[in-house]
C-alpha atoms as a printed R data frame, in Angstrom:
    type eleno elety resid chain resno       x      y       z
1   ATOM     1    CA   UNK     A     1 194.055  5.712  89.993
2   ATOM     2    CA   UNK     A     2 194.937  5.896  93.529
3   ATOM     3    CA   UNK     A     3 197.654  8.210  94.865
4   ATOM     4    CA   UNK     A     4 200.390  5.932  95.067
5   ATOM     5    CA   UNK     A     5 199.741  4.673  91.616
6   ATOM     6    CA   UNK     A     6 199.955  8.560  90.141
7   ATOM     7    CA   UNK     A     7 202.257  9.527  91.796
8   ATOM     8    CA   UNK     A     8 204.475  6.732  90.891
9   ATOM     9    CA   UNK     A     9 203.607  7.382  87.311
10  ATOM    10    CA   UNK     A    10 204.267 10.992  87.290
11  ATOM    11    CA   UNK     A    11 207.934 10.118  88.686
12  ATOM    12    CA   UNK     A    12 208.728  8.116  85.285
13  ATOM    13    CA   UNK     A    13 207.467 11.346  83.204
14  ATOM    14    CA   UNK     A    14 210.557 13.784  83.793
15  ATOM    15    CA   UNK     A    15 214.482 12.901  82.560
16  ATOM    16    CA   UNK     A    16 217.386 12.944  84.983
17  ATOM    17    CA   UNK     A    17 218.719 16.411  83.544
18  ATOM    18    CA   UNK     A    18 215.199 17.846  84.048
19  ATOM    19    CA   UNK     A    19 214.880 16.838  87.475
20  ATOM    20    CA   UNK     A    20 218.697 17.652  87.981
21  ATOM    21    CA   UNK     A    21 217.729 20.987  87.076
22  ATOM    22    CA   UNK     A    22 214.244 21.825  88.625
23  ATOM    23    CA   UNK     A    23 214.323 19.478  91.440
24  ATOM    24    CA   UNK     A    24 212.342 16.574  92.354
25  ATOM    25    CA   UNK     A    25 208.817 16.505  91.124
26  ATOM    26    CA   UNK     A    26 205.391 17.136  93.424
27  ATOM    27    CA   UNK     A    27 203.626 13.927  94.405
28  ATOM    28    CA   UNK     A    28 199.873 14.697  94.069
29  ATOM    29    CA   UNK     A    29 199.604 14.388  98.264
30  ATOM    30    CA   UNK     A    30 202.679 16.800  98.544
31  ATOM    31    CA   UNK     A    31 202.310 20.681  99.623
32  ATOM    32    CA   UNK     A    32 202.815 23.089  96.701
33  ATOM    33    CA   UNK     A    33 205.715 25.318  97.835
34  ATOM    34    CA   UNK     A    34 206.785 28.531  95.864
35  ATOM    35    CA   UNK     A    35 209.279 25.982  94.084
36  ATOM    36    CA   UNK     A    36 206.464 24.812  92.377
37  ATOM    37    CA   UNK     A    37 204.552 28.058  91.598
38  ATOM    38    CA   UNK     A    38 207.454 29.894  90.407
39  ATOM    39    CA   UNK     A    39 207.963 26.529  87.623
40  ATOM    40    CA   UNK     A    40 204.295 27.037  87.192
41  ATOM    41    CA   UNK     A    41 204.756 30.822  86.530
42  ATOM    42    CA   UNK     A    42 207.819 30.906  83.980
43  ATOM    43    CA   UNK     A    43 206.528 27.875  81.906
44  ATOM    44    CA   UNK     A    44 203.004 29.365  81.691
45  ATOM    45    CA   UNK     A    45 204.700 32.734  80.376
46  ATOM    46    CA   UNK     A    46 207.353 31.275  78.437
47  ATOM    47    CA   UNK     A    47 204.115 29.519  76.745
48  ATOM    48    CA   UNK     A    48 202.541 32.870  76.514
49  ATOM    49    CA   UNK     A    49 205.733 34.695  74.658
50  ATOM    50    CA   UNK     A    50 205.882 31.466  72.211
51  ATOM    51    CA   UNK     A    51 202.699 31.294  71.144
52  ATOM    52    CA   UNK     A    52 202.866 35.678  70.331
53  ATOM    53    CA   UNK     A    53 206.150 34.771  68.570
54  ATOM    54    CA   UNK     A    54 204.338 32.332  66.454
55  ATOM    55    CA   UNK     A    55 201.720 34.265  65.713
56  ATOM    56    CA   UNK     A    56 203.265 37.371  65.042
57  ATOM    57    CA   UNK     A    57 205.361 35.472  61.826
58  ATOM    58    CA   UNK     A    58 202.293 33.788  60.821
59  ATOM    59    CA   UNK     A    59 200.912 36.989  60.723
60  ATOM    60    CA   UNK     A    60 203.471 38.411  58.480
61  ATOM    61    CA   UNK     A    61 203.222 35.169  56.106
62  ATOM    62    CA   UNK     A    62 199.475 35.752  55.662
63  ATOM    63    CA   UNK     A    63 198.657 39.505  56.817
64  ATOM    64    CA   UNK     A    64 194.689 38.783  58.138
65  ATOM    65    CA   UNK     A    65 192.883 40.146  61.129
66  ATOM    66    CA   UNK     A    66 191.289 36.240  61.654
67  ATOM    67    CA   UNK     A    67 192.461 33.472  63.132
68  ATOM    68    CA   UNK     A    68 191.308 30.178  63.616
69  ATOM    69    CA   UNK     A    69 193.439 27.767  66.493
70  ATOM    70    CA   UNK     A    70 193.487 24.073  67.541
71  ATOM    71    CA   UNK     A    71 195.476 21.900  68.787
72  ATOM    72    CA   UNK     A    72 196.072 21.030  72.881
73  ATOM    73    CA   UNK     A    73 197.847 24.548  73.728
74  ATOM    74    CA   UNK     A    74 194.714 26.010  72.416
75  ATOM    75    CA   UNK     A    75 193.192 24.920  75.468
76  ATOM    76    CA   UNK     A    76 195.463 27.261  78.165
77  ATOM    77    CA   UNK     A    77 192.769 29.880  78.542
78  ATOM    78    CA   UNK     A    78 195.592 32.566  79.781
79  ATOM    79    CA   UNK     A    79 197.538 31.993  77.028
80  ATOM    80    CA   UNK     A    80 194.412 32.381  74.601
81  ATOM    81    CA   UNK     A    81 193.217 35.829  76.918
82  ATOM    82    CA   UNK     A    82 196.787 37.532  75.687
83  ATOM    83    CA   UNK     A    83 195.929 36.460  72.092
84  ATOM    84    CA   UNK     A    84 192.613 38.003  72.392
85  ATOM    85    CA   UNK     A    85 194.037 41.050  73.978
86  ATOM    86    CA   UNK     A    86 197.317 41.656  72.224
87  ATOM    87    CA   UNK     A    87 194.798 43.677  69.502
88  ATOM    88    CA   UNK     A    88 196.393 41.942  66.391
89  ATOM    89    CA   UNK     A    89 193.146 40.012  65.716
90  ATOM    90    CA   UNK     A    90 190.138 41.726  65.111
91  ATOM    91    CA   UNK     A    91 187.761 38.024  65.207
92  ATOM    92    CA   UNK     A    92 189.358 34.581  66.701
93  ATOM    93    CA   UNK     A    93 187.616 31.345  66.928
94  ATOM    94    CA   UNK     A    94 189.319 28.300  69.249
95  ATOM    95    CA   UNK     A    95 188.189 24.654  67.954
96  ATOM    96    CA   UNK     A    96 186.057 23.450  71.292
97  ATOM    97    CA   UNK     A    97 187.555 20.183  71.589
98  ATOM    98    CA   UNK     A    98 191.287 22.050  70.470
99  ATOM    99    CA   UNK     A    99 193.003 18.809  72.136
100 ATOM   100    CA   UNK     A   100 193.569 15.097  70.277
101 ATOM   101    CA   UNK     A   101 189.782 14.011  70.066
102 ATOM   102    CA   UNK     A   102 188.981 16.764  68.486
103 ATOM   103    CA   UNK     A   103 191.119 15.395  65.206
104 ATOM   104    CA   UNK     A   104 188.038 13.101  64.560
105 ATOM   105    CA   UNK     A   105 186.166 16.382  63.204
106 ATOM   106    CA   UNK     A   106 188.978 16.845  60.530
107 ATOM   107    CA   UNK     A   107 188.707 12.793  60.037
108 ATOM   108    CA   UNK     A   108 185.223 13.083  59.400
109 ATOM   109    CA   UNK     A   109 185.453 15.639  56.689
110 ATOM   110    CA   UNK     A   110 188.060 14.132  54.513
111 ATOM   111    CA   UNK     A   111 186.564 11.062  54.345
112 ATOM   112    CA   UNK     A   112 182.967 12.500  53.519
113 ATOM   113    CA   UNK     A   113 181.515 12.170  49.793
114 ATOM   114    CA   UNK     A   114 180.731 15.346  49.544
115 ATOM   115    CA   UNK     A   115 181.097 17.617  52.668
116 ATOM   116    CA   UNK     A   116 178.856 20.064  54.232
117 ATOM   117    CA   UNK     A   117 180.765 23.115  55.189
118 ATOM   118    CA   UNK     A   118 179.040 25.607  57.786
119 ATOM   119    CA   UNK     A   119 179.872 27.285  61.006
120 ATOM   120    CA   UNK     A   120 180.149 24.923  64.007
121 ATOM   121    CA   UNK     A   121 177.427 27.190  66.029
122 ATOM   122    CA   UNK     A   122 177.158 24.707  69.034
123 ATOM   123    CA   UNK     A   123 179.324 21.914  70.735
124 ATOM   124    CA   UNK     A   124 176.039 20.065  72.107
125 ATOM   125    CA   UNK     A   125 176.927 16.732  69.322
126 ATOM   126    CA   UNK     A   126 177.142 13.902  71.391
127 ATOM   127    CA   UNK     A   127 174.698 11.496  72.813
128 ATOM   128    CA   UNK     A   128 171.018 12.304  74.385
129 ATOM   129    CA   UNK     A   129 169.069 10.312  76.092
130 ATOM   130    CA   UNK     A   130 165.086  9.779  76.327
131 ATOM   131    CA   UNK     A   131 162.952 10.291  79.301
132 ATOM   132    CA   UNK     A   132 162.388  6.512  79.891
133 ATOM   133    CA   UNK     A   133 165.956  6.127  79.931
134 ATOM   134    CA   UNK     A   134 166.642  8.696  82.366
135 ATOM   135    CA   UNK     A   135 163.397  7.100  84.502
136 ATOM   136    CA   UNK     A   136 165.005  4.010  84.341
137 ATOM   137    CA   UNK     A   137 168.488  5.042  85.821
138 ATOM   138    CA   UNK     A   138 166.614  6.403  88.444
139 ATOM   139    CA   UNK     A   139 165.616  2.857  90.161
140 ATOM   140    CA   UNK     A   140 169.272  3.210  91.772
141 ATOM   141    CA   UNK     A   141 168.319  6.112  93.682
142 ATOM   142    CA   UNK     A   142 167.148  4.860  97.719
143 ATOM   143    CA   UNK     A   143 163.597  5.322  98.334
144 ATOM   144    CA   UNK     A   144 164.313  5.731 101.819
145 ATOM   145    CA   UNK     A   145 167.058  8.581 101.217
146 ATOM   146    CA   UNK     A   146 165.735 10.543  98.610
147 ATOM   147    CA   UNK     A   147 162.948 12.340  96.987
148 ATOM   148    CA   UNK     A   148 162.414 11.677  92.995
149 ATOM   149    CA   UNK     A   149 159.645 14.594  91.385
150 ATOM   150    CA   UNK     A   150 158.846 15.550  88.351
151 ATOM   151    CA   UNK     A   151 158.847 19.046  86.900
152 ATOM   152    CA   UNK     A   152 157.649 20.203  83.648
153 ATOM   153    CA   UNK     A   153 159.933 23.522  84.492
154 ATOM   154    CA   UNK     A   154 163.663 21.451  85.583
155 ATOM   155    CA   UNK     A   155 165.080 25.315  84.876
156 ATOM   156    CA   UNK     A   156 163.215 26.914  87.511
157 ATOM   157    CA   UNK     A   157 163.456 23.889  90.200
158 ATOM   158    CA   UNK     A   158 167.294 24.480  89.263
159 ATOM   159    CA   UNK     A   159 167.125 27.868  90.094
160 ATOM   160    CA   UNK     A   160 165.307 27.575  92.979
161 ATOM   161    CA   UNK     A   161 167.755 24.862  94.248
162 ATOM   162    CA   UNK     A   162 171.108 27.241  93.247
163 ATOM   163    CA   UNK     A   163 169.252 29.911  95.010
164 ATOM   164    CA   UNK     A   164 169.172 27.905  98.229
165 ATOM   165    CA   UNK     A   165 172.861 27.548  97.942
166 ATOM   166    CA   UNK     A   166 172.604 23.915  97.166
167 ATOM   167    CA   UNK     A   167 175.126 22.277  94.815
168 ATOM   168    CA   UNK     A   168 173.390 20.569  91.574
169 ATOM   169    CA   UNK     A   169 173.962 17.953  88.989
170 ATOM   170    CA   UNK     A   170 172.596 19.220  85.686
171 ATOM   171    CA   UNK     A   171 171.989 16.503  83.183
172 ATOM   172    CA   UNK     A   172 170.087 17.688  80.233
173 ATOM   173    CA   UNK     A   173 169.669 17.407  76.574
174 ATOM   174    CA   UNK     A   174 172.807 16.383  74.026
175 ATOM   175    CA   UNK     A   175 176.479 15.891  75.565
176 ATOM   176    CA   UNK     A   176 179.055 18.453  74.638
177 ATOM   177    CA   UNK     A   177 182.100 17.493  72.673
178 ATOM   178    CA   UNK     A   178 185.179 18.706  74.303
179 ATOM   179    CA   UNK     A   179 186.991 18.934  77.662
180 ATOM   180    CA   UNK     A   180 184.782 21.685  78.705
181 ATOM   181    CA   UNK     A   181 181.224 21.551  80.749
182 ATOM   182    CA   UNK     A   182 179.011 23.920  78.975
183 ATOM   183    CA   UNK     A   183 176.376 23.000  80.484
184 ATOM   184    CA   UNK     A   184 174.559 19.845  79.691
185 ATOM   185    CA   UNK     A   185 176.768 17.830  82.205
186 ATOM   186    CA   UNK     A   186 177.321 20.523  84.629
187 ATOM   187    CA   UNK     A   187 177.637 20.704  88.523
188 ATOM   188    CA   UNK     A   188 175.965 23.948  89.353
189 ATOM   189    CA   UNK     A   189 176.008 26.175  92.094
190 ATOM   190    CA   UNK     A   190 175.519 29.874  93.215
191 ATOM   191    CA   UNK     A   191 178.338 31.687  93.235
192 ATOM   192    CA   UNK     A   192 177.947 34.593  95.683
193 ATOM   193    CA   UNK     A   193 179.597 32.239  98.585
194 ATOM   194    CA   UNK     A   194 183.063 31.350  98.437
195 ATOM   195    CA   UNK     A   195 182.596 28.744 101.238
196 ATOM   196    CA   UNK     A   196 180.672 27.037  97.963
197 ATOM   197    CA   UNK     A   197 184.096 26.600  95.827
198 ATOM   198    CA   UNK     A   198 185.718 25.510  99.103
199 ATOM   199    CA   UNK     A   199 183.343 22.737  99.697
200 ATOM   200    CA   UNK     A   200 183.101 21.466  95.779
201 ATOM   201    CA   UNK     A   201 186.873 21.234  95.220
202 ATOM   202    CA   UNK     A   202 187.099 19.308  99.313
203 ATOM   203    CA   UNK     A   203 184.311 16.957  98.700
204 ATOM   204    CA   UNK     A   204 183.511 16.665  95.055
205 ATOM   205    CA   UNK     A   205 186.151 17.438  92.921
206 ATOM   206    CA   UNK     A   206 189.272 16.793  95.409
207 ATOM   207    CA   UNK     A   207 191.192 18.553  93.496
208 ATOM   208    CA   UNK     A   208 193.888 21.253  94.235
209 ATOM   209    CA   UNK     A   209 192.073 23.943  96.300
210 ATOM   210    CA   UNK     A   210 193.391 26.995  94.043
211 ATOM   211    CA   UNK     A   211 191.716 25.759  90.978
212 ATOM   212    CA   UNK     A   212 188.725 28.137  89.912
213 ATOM   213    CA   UNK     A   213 185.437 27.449  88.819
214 ATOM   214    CA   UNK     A   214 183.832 29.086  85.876
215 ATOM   215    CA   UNK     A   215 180.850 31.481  85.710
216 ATOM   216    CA   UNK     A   216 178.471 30.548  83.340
217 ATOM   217    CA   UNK     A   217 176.857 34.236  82.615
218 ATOM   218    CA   UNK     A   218 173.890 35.405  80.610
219 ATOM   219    CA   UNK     A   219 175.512 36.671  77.478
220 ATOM   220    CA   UNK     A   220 173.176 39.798  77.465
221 ATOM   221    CA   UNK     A   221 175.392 40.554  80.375
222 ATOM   222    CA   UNK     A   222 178.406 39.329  80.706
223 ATOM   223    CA   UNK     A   223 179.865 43.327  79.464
224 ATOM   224    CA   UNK     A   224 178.313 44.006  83.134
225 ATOM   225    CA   UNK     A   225 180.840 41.455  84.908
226 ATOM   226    CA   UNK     A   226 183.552 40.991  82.609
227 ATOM   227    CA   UNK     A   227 186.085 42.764  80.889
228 ATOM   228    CA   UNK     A   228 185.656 40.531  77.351
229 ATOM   229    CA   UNK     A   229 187.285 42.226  74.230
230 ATOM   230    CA   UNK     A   230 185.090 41.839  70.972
231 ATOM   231    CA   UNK     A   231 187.894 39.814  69.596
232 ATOM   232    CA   UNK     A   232 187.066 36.750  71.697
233 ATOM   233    CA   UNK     A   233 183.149 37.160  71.084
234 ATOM   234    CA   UNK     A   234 183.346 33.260  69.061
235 ATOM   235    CA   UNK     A   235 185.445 32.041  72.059
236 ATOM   236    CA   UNK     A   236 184.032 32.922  75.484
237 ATOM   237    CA   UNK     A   237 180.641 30.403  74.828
238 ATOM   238    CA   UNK     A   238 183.171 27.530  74.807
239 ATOM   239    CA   UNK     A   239 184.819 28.359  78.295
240 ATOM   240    CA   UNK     A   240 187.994 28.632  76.411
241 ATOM   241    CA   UNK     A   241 189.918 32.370  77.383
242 ATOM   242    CA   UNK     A   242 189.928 34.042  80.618
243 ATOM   243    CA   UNK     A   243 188.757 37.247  81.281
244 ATOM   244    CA   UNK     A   244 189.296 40.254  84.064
245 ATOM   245    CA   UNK     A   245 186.240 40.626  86.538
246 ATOM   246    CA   UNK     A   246 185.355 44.329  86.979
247 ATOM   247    CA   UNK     A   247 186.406 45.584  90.043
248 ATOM   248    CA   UNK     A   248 182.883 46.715  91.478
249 ATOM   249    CA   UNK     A   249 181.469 43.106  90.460
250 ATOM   250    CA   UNK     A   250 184.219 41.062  92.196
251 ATOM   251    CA   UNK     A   251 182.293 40.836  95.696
252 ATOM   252    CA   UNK     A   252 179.444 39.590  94.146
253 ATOM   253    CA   UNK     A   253 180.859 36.420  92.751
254 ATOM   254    CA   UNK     A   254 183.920 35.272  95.030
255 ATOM   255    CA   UNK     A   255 183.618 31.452  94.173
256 ATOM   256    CA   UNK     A   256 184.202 31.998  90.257
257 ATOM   257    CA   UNK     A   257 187.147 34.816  90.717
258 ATOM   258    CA   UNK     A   258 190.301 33.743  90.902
259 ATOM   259    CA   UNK     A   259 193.216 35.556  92.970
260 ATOM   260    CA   UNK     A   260 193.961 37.605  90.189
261 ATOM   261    CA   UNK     A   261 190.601 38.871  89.698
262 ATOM   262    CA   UNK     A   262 190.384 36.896  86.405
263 ATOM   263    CA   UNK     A   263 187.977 33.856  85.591
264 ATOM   264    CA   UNK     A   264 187.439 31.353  82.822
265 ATOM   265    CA   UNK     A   265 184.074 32.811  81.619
266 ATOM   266    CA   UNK     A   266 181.722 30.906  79.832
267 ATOM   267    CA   UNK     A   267 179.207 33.179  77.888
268 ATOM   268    CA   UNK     A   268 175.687 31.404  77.189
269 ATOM   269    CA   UNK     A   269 173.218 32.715  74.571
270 ATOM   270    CA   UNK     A   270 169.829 31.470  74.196
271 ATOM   271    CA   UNK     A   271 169.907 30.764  70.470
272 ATOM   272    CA   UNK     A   272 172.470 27.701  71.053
273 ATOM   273    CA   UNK     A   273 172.561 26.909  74.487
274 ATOM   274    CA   UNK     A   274 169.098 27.250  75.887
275 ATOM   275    CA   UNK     A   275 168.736 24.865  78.446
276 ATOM   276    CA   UNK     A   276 171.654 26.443  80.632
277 ATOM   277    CA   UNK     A   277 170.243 29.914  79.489
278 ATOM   278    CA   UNK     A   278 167.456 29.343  81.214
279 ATOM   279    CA   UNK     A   279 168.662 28.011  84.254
280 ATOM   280    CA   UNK     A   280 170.784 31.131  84.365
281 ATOM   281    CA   UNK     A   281 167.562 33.668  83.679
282 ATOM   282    CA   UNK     A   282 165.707 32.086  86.212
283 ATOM   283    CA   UNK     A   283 168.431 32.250  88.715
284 ATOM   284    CA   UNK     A   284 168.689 36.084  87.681
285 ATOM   285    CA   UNK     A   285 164.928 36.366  88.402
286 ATOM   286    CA   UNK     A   286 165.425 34.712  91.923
287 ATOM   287    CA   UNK     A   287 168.247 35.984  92.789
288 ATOM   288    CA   UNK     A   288 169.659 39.708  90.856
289 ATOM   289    CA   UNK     A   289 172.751 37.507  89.130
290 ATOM   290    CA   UNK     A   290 172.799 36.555  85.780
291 ATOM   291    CA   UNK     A   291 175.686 34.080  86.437
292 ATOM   292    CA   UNK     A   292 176.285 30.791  88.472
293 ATOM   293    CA   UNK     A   293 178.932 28.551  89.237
294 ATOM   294    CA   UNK     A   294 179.459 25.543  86.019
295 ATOM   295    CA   UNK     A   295 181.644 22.820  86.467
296 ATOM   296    CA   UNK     A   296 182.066 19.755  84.326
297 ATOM   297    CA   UNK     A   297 179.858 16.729  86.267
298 ATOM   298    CA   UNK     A   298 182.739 13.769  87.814
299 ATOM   299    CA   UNK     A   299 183.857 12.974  90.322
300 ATOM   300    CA   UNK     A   300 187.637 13.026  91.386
301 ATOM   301    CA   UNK     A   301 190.154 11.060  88.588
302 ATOM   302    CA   UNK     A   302 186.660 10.272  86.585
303 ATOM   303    CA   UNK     A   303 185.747 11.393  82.997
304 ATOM   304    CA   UNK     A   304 182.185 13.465  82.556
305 ATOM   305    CA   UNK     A   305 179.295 11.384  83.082
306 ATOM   306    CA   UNK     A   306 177.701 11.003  79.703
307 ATOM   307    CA   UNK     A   307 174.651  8.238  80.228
308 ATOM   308    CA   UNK     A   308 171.614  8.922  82.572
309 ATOM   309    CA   UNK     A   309 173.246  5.856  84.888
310 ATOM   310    CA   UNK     A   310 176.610  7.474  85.103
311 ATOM   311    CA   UNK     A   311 174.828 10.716  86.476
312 ATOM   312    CA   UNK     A   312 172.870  8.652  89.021
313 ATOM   313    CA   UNK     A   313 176.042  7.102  90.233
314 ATOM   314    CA   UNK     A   314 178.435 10.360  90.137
315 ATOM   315    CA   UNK     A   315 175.390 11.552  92.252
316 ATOM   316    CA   UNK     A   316 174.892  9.577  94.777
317 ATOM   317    CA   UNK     A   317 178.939  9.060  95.624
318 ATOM   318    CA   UNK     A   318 180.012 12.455  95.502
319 ATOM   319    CA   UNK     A   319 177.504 14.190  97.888
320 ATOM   320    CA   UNK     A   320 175.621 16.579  95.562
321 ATOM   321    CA   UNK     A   321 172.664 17.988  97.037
322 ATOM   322    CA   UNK     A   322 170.571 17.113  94.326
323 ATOM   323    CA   UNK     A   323 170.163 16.291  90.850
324 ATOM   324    CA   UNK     A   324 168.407 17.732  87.659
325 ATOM   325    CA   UNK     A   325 168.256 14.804  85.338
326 ATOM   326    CA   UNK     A   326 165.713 15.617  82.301
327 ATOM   327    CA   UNK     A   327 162.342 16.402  83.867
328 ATOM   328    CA   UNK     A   328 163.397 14.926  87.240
329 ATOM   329    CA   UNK     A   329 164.136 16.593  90.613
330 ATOM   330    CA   UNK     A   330 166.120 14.028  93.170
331 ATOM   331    CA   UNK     A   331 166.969 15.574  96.753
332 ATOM   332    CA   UNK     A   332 167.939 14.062 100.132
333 ATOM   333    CA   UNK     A   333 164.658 13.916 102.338
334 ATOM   334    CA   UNK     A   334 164.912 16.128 105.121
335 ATOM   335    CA   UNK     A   335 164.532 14.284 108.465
């Protein structure tokens, strides 16, 4: 949708009283102004003090340290951070794909025979796709522009990409389920540079520059970098709840750290996520960090890529450095 054409629809969102009262709403190509912020700001904490309010009389209906949440406001990861922190929990898990698609999970277990009720361990559920598939997508790529290998280690030529500061696709393995990149459709990038942020949100993303990016970090560490109350242990591997950065750490990792010194932290253990795991290991080898830059793979007003073609595409408009697709390495030849 071009800019016209959003903004335009945005404009029939909002009643007459509400813009009579906050004022006329931001076109996507207009300046945000401290009009906007301060909107931004009371909403997101009236949001915060409703949800506690609702939770605080649920908990007095049914007095239990759990809690299980879905539902599209169960995506705001500041709002889900004071849950976590307000202490009233003891263990809270957040439905990965909280918003309307995730419904079809519910939909899928009425209408089964007979059920099958376990932990959901992993959000990796939707389609994979085979290496001659993925070789195939690959005929798209210019010969005369770029370099196609192949790698029986794609972790370690990922690692040795991110630690040359180049920005990746990552395209590996089962799509997630869920508005979330967690790493199977995943731009990828160090994160010790905040020039790096800068440059994926300008020529990638275009999106508003004071978005953050997440750090994907080594679980086995993430008590190093983060300040991530047990309470939240079955939410952080879903990118779903913010957390504070520790102080000494913040330098370290200024394109995932948001003005606040907070960031959406994604937690990855090698048990159910091992193909970002060991990207993230073998950047730690490389480089001393245990975390780099995750992003979901699209370009600007563009869902995730999901099939081996849409990565190949996404790739070669947006201006990635390179791409990680199965067991292949594609770069731009150096002249």
């Amino acid at each position: 949708m071009d800019h016209h054409r959003r903004s335009s629809a945005q404009r029939n969102l909002f009643s007459p009283a509400l813009v009579e009262l906050l004022g006329p709403p931001r076109r996507t190509e207009d300046e945000i102004t401290d009009r906007h912020r301060d909107i931004a700001r009371a909403l997101q904490h009236l949001l915060e003090q409703l949800v506690g309010s609702y939770l605080a009389f649920a908990q007095r209906l049914v007095p239990r340290r759990s809690l299980c949440l879905a539902g599209g406001v169960a995506l705001n990861c500041v709002a889900n951070a004071t849950v976590i922190d307000s202490g009233r929990f003891d263990r809270i898990f957040i439905q990965p794909a909280a918003g309307d698609a995730g419904t079809s999970i519910g939909a899928a277990l009425v209408t089964a025979a007979s059920p099958i009720r376990r932990p959901l361990r992993h959000a990796f559920l939707d389609p994979s796709y085979d290496e001659k598939t993925i070789r195939s997508a690959l005929r798209d790529v210019p010969a005369d522009r770029y370099r196609v290998q192949r790698t029986a280690e794609p972790h370690r030529e990922a690692a040795r990409l991110l630690r040359a500061e180049k920005v990746i696709g990552w395209f590996q393995g089962h799509m997630k389920f869920g508005p979330r990149a967690l790493g199977a459709r995943s731009i990828l990038a160090s994160p010790r540079h905040a020039t790096t942020a800068s440059r994926i949100n300008a020529m990638i993303k275009q999106r508003e520059a004071f978005r953050p990016f997440a750090p994907a970090v080594l679980a086995e560490h993430a008590d190093d970098f983060f300040a991530l109350p047990s309470a939240g242990a079955l939410v952080y591997p879903y990118m779903l709840a913010t957390g504070t950065v520790h102080q000494h750490q913040r330098h370290r990792l200024p394109a995932v750290v948001h003005v606040d010194g907070s960031a959406r932290v994604q937690t990855v253990h090698r048990d159910t996520n091992p193909l970002l795991w060991n990207v993230i290991d073998a950047y730690h080898q490389l480089s001393g960090l245990p975390v780099v830059l995750n992003t979901s793979f699209n370009g600007a007003d563009e869902p995730i890529v999901c099939t081996p073609g849409d990565a190949v595409a996404t790739f070669l408009r947006c201006g990635l450095d390179a791409l990680v697709a199965g067991p292949y390495v594609i770069e731009e030849i150096t002249r």
